[in-house]
N, C-alpha and C positions, 0 to 999 in steps of 0.2 A: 504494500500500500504506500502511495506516495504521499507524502509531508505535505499541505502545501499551505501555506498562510493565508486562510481564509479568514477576512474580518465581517463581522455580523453584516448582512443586508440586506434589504425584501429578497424573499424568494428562497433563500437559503433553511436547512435546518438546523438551528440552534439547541443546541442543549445547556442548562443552565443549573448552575448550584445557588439555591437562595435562601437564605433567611429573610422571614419578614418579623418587625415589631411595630408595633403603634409607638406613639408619641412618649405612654408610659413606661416605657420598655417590656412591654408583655409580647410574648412570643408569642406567634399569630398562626406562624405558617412556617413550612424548611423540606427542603430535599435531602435534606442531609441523610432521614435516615432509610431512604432508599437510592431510586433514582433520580439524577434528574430530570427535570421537565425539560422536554422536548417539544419542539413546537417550530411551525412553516412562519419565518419571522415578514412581517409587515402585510398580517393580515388578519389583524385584531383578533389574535388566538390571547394575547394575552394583554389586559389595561394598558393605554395609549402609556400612559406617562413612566410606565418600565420598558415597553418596545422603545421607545424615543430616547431612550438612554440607552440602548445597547449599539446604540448605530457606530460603526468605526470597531467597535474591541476585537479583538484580537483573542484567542484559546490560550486560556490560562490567566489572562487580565481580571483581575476583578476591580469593584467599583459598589459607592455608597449611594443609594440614590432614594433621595425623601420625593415621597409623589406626593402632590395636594390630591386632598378629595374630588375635586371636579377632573383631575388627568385619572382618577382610581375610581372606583366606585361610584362618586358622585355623593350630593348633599343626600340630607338623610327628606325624605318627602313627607308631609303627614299625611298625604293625599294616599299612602301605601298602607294605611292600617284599616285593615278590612273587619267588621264585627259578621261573625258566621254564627249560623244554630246549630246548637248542640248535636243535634240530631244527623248534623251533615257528616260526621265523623263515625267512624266504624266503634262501636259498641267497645271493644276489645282493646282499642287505642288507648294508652296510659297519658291524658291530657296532664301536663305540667306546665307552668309558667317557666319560660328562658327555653324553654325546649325547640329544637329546630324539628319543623314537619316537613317533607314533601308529597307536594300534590300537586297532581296531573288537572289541566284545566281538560275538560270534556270535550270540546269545542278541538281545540287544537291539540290534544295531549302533549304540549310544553309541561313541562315539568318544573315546579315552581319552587324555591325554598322559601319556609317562612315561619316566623318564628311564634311563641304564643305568649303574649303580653300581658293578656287577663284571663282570670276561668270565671263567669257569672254561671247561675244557675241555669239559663237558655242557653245562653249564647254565650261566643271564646271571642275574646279581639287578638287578630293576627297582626304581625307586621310583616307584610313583604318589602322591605325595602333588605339591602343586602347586607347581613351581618358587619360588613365594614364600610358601608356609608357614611360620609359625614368623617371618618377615621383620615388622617395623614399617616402617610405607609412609609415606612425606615423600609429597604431593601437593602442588605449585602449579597452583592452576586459575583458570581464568578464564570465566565463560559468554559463549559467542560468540552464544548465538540461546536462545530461547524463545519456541517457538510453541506454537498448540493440537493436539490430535492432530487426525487426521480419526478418523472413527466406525469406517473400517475396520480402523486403527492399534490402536486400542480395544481391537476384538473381537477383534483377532489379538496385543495386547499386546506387540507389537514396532513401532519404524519403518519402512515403505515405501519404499526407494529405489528408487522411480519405475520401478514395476512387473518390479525380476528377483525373479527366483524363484529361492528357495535349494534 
């Protein structure tokens, strides 16, 4: 296999080592303790405002990079907290408050996460807005790989791990 000095740039696949922490220093997020994320760079696989800093690096460079919430996640909305009836949730379901649910909209089956902010006796108030909304993101990265895509990566604008099918 040949060496060859590829620096991060649309089209390419990057592979990346990251930690994330909020503003507190609470650990959020890390590849550390597998692999890293891989991903077809400059095509909103992963938050504008850590794509946009990886432009130029080089394998093996790492780099500090504080994302505001509007290039991350985005503010937090109130327009995103939805009050549901009790009754819309599966019997069996253990409803807790801070707990994250997913559910499938019927309509589109996007699959939503969202969290439960209250338990009333009817009715649960959810919030879908994104667990780090609102949040400023610490990233330490590091690129572990940079390769080219293949042509089918391209045309499907994600990575291939070696043929499953999601």
């Amino acid at each position: 296999m040949t060496v060859t000095n590829l620096t991060v740039k649309d089209d390419l696949i990057v592979s990346l080592d990251y930690t994330l922490h909020l503003d507190g220093g609470q650990l959020v997020d890390s590849s550390s303790d597998g692999e890293p994320l891989e991903f077809l760079h400059g095509r909103g696989a992963i938050i504008p405002g850590l794509e946009q800093a990886l432009y130029g690096m080089a394998v093996g460079e790492e780099k500090d990079v504080v994302v505001a919430p509007a290039d991350g996640y985005g503010k937090r909305d109130p327009e995103a907290l939805q009050v549901v009836p009790r009754n819309a949730f599966p019997p069996d379901l253990e409803l807790e408050v801070g707990r994250m649910l997913h559910m499938r909209d019927s309509g589109t089956h996007q699959v939503f996460q969202t969290i439960v902010r209250e338990i009333r006796p009817d009715d649960v108030l959810l919030d879908f807005n994104h667990p780090l909304a609102g949040e400023t993101l610490h990233f330490h990265v590091q690129i572990a790989g940079v390769r080219a895509a293949t042509g089918e990566e391209l045309e499907h604008g994600h990575v291939h791990d070696g043929g499953h099918h999601h």
